[in-house]
Steps between C-alpha positions, in 0.01 A plus 500: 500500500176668472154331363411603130202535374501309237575171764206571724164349437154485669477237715906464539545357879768638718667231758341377795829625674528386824687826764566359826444717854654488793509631827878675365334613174209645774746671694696655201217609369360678789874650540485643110157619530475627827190245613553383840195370601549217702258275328773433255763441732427366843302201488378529838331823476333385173339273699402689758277690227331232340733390210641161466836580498710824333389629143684656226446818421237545236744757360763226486283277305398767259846565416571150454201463269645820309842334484398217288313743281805697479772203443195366212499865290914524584510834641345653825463798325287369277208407762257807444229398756456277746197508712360225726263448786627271799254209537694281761818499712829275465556342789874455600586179724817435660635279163362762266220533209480559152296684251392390156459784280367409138385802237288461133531768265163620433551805258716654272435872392636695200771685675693194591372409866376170633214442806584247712263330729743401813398232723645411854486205736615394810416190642228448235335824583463841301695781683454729243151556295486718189890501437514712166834630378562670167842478377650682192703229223736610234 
């Protein structure tokens, strides 16, 4: 059901939600979207250029991010803008990571949509920095 409104306030707090990764979510991914860089499959190779193991896509984790936005406002359709800048990779061992996404709703305008400020962490670091999304309520 979609967000009203008149049940949205400044300051409301969406999650932490916690969206585990793993090297099968990494390889789906790059399968959907067409990404086969092997820095996010072959562990080996990711080594070889200086990473400590395989990443997730930063595309992957932006969509995640965006998914708890859009499961929060009950309708994908109702995420108008969602802009972010990648600050840090998710690194993806063998037995998998996870990402803690958290948002605060930091404005409400006249016509019905709320600003969230998104945040994202993996492994106690920010992977993404200025995570903004606007989303339109009922």
């Amino acid at each position: 059901m979609a967000r009203s409104r008149h049940d949205v306030s400044v300051g409301e707090q969406i999650g932490p939600v916690t969206v585990p990764v793993g090297r099968d979510t990494l390889v789906a991914y790059a399968n959907a979207s067409g990404d086969q860089n092997p820095i996010h499959q072959d562990e080996e190779f990711a080594r070889s250029v200086g990473l400590p193991d395989v990443i997730a896509h930063g595309m992957w984790t932006m969509g995640a991010a965006s998914t708890v936005v859009a499961d929060w406002v009950g309708d994908a359709g109702r995420v108008e803008q969602f802009r972010t800048r990648f600050t840090s990779m998710v690194v993806v061992p063998r037995d998998g990571a996870e990402v803690e996404i958290s948002a605060a709703v930091k404005g409400l305008d006249d016509d019905g949509r709320a600003t969230l400020h998104v945040t994202a962490t993996a492994e106690g670091t920010k992977v993404l920095g200025r995570c903004v999304a606007v989303v339109r309520l009922d």
